[in-house]
Backbone atoms as SQL, in Angstrom:
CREATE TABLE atoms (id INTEGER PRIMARY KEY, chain TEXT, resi INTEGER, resn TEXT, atom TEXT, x REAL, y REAL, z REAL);
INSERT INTO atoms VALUES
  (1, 'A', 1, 'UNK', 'N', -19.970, 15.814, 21.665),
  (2, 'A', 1, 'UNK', 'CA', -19.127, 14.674, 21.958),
  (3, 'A', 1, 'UNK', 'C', -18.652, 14.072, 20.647),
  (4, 'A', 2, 'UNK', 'N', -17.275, 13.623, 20.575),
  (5, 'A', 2, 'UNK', 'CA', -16.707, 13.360, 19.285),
  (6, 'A', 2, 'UNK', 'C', -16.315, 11.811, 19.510),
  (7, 'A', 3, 'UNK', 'N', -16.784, 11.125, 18.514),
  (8, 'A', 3, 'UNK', 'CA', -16.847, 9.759, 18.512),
  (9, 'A', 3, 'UNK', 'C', -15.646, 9.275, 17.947),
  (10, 'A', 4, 'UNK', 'N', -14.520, 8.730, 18.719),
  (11, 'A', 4, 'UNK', 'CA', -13.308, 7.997, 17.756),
  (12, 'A', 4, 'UNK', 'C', -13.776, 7.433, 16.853),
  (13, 'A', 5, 'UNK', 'N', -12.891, 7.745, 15.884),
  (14, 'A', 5, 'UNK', 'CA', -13.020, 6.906, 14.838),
  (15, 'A', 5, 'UNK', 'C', -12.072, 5.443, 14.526),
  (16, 'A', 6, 'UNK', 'N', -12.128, 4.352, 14.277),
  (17, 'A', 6, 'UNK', 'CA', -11.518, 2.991, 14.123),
  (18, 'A', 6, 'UNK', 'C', -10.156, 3.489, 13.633),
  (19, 'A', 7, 'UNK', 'N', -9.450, 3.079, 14.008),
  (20, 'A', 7, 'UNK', 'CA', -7.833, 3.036, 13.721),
  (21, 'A', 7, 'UNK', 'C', -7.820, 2.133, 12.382),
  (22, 'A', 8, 'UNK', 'N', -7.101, 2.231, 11.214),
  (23, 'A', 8, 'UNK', 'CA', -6.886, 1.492, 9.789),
  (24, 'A', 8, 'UNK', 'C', -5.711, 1.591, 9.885),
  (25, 'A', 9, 'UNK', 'N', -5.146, 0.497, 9.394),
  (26, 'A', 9, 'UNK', 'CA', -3.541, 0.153, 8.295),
  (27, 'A', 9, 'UNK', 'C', -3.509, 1.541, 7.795),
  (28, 'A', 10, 'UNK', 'N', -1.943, 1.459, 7.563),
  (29, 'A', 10, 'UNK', 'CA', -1.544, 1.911, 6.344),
  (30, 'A', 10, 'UNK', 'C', -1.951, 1.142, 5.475),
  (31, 'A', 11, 'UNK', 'N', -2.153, -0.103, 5.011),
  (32, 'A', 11, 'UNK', 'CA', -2.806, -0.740, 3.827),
  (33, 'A', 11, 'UNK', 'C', -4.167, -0.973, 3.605),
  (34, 'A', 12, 'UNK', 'N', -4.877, -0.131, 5.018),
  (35, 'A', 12, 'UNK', 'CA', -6.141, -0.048, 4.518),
  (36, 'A', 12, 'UNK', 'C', -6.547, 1.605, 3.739),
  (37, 'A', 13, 'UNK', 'N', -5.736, 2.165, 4.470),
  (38, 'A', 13, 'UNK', 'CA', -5.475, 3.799, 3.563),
  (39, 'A', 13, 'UNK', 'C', -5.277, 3.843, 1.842),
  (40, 'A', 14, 'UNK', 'N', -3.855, 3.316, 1.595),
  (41, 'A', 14, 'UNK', 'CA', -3.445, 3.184, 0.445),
  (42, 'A', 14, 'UNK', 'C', -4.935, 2.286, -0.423),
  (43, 'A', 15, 'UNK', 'N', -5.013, 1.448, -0.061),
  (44, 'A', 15, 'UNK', 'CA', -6.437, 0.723, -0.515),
  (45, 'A', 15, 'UNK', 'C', -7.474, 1.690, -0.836),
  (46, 'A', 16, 'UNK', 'N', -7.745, 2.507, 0.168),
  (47, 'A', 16, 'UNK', 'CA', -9.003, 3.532, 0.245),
  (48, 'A', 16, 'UNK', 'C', -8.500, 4.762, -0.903),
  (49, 'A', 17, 'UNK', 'N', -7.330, 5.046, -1.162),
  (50, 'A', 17, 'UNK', 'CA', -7.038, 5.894, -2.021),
  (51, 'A', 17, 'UNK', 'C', -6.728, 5.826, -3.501),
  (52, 'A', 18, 'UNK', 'N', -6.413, 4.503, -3.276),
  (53, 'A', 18, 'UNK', 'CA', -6.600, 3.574, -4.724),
  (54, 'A', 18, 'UNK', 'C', -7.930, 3.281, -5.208),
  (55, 'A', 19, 'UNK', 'N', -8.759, 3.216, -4.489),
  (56, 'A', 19, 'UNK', 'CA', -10.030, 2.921, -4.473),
  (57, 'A', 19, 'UNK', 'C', -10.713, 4.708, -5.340),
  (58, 'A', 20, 'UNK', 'N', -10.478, 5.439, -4.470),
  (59, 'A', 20, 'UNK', 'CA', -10.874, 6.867, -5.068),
  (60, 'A', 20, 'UNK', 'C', -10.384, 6.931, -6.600),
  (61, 'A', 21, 'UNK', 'N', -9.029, 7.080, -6.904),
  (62, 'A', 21, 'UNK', 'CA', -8.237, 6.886, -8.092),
  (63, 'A', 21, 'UNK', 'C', -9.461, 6.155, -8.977),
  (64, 'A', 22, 'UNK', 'N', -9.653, 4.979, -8.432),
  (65, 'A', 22, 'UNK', 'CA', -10.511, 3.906, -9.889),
  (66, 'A', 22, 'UNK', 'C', -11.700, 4.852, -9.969),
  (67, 'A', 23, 'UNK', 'N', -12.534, 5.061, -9.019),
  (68, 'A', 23, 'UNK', 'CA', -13.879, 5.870, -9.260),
  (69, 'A', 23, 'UNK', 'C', -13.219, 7.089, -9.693),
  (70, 'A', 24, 'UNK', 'N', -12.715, 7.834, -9.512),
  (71, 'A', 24, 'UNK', 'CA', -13.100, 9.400, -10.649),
  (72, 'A', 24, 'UNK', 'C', -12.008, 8.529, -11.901),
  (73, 'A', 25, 'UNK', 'N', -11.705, 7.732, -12.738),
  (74, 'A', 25, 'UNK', 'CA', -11.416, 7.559, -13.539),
  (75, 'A', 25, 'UNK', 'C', -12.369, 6.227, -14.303),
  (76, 'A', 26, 'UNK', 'N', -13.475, 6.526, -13.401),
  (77, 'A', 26, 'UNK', 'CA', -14.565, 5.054, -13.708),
  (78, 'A', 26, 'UNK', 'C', -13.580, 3.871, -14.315),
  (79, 'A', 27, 'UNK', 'N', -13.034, 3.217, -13.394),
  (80, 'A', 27, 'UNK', 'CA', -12.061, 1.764, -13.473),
  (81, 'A', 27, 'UNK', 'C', -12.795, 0.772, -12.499),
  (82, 'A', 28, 'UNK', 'N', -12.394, -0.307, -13.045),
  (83, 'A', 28, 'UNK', 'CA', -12.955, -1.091, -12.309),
  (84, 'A', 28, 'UNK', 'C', -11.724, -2.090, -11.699),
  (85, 'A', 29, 'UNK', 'N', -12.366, -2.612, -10.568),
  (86, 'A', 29, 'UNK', 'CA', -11.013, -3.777, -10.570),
  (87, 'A', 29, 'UNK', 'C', -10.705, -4.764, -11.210),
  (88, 'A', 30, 'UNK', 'N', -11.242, -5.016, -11.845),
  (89, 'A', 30, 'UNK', 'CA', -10.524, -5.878, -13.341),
  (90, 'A', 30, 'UNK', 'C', -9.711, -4.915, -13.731),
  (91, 'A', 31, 'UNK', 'N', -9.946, -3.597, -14.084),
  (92, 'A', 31, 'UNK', 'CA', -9.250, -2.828, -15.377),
  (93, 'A', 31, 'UNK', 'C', -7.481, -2.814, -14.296),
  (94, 'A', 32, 'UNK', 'N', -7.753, -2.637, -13.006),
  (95, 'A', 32, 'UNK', 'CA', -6.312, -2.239, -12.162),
  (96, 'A', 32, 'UNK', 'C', -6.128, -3.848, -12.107),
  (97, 'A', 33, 'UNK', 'N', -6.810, -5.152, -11.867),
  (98, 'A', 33, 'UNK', 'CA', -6.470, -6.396, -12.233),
  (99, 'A', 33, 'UNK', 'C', -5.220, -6.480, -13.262),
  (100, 'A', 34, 'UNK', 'N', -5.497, -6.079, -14.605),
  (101, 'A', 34, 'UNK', 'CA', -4.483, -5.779, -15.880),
  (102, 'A', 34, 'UNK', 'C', -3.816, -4.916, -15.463),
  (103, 'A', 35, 'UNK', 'N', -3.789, -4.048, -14.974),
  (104, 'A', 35, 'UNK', 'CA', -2.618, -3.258, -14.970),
  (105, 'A', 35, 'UNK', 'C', -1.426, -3.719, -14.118),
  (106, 'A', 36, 'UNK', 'N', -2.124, -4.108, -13.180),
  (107, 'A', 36, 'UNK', 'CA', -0.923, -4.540, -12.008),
  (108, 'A', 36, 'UNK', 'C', -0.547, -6.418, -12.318),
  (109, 'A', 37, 'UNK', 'N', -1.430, -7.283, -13.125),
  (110, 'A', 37, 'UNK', 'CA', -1.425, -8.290, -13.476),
  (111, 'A', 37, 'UNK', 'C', -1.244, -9.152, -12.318),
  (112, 'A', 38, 'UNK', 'N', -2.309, -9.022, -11.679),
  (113, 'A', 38, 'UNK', 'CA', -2.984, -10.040, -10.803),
  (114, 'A', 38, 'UNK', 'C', -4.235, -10.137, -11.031),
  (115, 'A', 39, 'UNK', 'N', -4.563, -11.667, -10.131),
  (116, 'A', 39, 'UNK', 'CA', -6.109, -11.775, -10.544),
  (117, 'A', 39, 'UNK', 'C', -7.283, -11.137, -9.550),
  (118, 'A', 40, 'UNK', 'N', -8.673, -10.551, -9.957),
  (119, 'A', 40, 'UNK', 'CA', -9.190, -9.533, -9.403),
  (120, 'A', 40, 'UNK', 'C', -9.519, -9.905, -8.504),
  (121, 'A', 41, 'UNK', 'N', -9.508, -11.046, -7.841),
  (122, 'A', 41, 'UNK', 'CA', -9.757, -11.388, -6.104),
  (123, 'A', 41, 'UNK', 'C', -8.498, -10.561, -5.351),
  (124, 'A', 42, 'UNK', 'N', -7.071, -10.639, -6.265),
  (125, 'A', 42, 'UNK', 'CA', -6.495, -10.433, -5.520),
  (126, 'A', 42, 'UNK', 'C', -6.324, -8.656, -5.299),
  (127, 'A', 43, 'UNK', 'N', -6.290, -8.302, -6.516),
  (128, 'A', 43, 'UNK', 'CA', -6.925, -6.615, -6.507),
  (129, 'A', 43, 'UNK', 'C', -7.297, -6.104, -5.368),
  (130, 'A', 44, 'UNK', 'N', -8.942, -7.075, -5.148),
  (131, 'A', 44, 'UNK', 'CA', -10.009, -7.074, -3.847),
  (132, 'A', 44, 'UNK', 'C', -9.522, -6.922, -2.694),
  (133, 'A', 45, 'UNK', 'N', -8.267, -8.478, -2.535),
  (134, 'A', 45, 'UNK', 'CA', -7.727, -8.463, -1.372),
  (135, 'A', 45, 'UNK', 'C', -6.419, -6.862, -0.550),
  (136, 'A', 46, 'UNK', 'N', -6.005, -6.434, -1.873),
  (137, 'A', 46, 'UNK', 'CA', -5.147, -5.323, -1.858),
  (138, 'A', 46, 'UNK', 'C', -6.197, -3.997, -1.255),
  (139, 'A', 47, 'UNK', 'N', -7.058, -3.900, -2.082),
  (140, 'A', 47, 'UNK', 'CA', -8.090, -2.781, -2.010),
  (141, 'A', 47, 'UNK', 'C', -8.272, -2.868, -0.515),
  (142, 'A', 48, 'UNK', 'N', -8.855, -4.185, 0.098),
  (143, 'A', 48, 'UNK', 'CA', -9.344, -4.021, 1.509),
  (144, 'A', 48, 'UNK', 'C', -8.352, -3.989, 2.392),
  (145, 'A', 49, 'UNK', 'N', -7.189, -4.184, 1.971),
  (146, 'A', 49, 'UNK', 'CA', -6.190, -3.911, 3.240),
  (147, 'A', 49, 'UNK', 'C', -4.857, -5.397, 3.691),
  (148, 'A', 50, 'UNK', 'N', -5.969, -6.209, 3.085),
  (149, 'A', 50, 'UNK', 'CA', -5.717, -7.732, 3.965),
  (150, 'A', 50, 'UNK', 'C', -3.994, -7.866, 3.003),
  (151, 'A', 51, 'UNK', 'N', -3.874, -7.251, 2.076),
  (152, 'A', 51, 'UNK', 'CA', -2.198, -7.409, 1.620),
  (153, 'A', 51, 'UNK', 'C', -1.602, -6.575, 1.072),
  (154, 'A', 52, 'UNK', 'N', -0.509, -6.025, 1.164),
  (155, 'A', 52, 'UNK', 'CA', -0.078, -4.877, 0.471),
  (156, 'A', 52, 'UNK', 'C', 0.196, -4.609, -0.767),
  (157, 'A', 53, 'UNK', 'N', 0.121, -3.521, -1.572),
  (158, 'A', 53, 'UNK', 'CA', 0.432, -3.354, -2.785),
  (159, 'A', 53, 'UNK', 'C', 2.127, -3.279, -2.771),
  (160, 'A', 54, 'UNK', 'N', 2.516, -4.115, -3.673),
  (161, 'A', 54, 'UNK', 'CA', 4.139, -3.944, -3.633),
  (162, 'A', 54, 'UNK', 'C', 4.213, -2.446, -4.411),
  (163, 'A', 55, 'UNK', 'N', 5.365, -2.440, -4.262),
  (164, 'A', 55, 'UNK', 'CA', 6.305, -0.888, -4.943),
  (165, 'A', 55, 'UNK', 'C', 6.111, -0.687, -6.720),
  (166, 'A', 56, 'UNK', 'N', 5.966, -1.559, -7.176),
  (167, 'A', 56, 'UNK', 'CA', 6.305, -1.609, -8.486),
  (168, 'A', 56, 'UNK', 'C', 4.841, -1.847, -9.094),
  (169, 'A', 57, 'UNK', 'N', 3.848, -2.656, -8.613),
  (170, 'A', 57, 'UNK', 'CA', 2.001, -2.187, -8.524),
  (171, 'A', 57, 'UNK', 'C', 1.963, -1.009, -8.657),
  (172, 'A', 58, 'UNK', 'N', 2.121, -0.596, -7.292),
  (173, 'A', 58, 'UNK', 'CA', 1.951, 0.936, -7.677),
  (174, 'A', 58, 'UNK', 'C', 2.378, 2.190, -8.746),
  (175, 'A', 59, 'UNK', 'N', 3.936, 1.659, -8.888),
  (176, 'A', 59, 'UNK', 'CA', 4.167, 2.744, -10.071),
  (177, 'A', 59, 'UNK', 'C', 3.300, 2.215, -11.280),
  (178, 'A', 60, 'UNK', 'N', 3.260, 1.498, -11.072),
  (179, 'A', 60, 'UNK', 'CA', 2.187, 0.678, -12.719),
  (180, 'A', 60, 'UNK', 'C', 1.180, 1.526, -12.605),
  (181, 'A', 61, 'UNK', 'N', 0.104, 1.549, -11.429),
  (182, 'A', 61, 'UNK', 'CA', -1.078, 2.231, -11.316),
  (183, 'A', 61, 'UNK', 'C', -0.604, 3.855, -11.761),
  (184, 'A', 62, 'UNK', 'N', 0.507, 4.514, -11.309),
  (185, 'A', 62, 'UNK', 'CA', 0.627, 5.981, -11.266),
  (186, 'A', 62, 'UNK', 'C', 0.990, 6.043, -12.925),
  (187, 'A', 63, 'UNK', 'N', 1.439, 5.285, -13.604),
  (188, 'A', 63, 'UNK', 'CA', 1.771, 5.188, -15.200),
  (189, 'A', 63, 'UNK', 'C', 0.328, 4.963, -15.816),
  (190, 'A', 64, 'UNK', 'N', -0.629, 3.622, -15.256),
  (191, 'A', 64, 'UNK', 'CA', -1.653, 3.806, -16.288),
  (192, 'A', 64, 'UNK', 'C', -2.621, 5.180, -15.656),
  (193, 'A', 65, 'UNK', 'N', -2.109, 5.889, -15.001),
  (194, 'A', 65, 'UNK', 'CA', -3.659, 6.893, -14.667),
  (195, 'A', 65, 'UNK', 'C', -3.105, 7.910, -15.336),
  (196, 'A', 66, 'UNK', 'N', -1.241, 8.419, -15.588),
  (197, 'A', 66, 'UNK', 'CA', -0.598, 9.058, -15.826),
  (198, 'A', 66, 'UNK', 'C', -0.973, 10.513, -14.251),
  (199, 'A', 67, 'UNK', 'N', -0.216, 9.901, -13.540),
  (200, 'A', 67, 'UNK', 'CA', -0.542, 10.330, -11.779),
  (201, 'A', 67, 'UNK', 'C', 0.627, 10.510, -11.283),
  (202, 'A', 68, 'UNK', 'N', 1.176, 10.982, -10.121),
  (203, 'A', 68, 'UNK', 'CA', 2.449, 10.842, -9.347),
  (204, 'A', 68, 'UNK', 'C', 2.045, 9.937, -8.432),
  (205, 'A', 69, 'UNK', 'N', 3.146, 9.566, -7.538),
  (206, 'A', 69, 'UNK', 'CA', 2.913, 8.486, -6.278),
  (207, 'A', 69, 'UNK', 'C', 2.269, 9.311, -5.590),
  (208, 'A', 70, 'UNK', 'N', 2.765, 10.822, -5.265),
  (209, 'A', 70, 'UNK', 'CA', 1.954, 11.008, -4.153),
  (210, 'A', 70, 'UNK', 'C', 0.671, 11.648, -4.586),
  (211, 'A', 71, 'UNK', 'N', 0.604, 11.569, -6.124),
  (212, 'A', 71, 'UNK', 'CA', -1.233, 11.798, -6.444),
  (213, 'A', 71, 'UNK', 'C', -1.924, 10.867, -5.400),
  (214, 'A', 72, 'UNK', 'N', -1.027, 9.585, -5.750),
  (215, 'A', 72, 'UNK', 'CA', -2.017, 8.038, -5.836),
  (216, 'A', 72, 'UNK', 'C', -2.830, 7.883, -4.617),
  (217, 'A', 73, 'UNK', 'N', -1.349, 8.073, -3.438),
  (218, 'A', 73, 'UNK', 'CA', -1.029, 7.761, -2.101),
  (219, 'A', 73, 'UNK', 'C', -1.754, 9.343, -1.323),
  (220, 'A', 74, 'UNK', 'N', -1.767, 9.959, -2.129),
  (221, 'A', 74, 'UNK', 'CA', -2.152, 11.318, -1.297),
  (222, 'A', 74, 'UNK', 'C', -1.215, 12.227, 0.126),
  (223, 'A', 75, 'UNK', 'N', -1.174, 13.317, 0.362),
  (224, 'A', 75, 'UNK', 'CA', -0.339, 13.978, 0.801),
  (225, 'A', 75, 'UNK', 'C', -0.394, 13.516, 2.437),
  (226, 'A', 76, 'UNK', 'N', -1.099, 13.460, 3.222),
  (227, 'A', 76, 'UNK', 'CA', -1.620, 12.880, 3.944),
  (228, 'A', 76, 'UNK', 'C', -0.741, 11.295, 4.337),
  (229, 'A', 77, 'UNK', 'N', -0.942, 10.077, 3.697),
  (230, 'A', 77, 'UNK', 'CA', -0.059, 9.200, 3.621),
  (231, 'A', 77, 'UNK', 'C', 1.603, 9.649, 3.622),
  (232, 'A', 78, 'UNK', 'N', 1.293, 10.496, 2.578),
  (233, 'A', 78, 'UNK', 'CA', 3.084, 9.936, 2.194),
  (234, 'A', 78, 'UNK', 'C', 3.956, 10.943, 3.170),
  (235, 'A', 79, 'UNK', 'N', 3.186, 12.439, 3.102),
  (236, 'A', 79, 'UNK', 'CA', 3.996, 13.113, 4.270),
  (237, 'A', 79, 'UNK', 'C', 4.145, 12.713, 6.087),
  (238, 'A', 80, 'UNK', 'N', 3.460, 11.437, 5.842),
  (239, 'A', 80, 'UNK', 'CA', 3.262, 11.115, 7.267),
  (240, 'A', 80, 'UNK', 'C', 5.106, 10.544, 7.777),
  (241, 'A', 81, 'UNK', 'N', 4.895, 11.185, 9.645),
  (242, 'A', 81, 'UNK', 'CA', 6.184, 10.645, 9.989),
  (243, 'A', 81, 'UNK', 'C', 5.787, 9.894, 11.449),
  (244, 'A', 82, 'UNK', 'N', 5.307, 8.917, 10.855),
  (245, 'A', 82, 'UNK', 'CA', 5.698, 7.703, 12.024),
  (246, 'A', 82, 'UNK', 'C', 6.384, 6.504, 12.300),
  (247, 'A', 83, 'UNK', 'N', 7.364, 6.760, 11.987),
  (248, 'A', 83, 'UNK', 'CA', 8.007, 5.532, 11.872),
  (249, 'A', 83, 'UNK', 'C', 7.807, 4.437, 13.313),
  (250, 'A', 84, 'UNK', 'N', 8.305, 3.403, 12.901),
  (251, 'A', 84, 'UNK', 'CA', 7.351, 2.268, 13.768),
  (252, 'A', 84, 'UNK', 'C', 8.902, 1.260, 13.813),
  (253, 'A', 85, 'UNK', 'N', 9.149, 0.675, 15.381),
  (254, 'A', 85, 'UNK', 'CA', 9.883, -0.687, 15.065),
  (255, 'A', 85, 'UNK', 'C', 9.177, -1.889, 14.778),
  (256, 'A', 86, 'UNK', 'N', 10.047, -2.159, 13.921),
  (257, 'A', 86, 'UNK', 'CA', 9.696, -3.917, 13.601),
  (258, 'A', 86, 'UNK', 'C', 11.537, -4.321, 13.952),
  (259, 'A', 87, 'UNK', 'N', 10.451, -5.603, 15.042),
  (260, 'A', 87, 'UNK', 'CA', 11.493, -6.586, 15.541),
  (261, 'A', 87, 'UNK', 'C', 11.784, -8.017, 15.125),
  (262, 'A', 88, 'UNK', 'N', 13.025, -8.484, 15.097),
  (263, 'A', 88, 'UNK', 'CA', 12.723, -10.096, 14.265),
  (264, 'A', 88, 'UNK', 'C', 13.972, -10.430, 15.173),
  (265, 'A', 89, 'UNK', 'N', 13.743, -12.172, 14.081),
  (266, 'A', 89, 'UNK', 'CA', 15.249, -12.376, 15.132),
  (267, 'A', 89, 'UNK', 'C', 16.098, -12.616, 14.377),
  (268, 'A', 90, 'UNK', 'N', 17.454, -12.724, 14.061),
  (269, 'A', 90, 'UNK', 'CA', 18.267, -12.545, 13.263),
  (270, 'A', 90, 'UNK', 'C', 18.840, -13.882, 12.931),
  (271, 'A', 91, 'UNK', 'N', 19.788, -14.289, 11.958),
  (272, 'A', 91, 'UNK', 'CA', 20.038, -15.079, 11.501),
  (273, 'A', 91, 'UNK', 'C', 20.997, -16.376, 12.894),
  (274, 'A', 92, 'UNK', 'N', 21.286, -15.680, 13.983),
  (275, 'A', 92, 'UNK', 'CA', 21.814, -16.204, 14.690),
  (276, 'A', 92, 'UNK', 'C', 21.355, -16.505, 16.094),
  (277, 'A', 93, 'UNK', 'N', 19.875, -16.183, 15.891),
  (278, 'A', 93, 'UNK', 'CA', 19.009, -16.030, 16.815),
  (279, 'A', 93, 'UNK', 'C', 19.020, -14.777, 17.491),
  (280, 'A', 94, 'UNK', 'N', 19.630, -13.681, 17.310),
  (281, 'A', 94, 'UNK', 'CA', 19.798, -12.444, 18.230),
  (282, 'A', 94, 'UNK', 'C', 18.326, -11.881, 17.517),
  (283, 'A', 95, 'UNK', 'N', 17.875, -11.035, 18.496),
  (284, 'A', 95, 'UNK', 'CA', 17.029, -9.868, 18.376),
  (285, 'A', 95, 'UNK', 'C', 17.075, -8.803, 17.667),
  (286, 'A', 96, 'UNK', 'N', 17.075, -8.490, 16.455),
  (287, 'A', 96, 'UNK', 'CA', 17.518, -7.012, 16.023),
  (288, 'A', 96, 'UNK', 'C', 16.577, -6.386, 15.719),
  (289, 'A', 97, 'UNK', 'N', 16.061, -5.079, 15.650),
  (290, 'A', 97, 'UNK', 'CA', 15.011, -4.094, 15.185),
  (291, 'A', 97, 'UNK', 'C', 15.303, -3.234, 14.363),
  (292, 'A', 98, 'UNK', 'N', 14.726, -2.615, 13.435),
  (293, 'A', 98, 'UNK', 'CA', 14.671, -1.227, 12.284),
  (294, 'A', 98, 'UNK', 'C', 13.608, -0.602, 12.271),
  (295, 'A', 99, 'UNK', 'N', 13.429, 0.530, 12.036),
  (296, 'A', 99, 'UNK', 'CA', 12.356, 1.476, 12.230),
  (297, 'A', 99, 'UNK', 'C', 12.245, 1.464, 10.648),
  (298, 'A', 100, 'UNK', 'N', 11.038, 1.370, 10.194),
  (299, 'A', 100, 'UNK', 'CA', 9.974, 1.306, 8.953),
  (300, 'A', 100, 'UNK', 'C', 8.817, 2.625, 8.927),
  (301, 'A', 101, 'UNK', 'N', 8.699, 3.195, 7.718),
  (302, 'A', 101, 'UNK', 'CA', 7.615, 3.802, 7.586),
  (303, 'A', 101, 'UNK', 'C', 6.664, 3.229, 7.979),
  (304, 'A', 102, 'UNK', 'N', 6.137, 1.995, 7.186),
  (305, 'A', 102, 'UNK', 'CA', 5.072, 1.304, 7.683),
  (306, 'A', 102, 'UNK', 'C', 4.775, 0.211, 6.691),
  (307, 'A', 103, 'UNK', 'N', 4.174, -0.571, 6.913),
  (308, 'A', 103, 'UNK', 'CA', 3.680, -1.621, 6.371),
  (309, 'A', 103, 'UNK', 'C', 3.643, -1.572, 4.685),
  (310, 'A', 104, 'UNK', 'N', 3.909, -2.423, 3.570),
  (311, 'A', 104, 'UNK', 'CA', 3.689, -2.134, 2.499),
  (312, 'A', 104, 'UNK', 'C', 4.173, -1.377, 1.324),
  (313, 'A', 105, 'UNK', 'N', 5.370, -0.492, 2.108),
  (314, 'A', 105, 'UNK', 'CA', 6.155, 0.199, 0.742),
  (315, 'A', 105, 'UNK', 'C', 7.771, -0.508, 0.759),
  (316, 'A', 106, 'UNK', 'N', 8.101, -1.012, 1.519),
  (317, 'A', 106, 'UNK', 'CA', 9.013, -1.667, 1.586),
  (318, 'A', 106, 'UNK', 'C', 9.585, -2.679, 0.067),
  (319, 'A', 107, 'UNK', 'N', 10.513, -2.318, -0.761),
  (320, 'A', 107, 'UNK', 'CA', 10.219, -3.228, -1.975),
  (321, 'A', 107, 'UNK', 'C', 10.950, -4.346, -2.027),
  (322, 'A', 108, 'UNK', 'N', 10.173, -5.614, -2.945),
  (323, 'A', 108, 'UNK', 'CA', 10.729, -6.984, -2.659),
  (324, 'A', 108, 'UNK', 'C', 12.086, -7.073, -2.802),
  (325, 'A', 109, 'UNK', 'N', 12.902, -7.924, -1.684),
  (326, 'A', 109, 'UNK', 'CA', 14.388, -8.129, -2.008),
  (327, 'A', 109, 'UNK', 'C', 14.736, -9.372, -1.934),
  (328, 'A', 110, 'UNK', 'N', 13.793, -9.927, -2.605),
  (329, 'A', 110, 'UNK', 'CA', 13.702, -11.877, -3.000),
  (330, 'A', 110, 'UNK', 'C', 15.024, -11.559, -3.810),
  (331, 'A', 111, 'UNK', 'N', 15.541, -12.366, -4.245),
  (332, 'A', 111, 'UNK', 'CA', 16.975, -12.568, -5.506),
  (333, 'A', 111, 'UNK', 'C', 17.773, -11.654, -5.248),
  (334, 'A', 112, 'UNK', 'N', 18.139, -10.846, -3.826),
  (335, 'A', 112, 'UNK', 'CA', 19.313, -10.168, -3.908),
  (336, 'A', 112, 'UNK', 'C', 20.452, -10.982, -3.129);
């Protein structure tokens, strides 16, 4: 008999694989703290899932390990195809939806 296993984020994945990355390169989260220049609670909070690593974190991490994204992210993640709707409501109150990879790679478009 095969026991399901708990369903995770995509941001608890990416977390878990970032997490691998620091151990075989013995890092700590302070050391990815500096790299990504946040403070190491918030590292913590990334690592466990509870917020996503933006786009540009990450290439930081794949520069200081000298890694690709999909070293980081692993084949698994990134070849995945599920895209998912996310629904909102639009500036005029209408309903509109877009289909997203998933949670977290999406990059900031504050100041455009």
């Amino acid at each position: 008999m095969t026991i399901p296993t708990a369903e995770i984020t995509e941001n608890e994945r990416v977390g878990r694989e970032i997490k691998a990355w620091l151990a075989r390169h013995s890092l700590k989260q302070t050391d990815l703290a500096d790299v990504i220049g946040v403070a190491q609670k918030n590292v913590s909070r990334r690592l466990r899932g509870e917020i996503p690593f933006r786009i540009d974190e990450l290439l930081a991490i794949t520069q200081a390990l000298d890694i690709t994204l999909g070293q980081l992210l692993g084949n698994d993640l990134v070849n995945e195809k599920n895209p998912h709707l996310v629904s909102g409501e639009g500036s005029r109150g209408q309903t509109s939806g877009h289909f997203v990879a998933g949670d977290g790679f999406e990059p900031s478009t504050s100041g455009l």
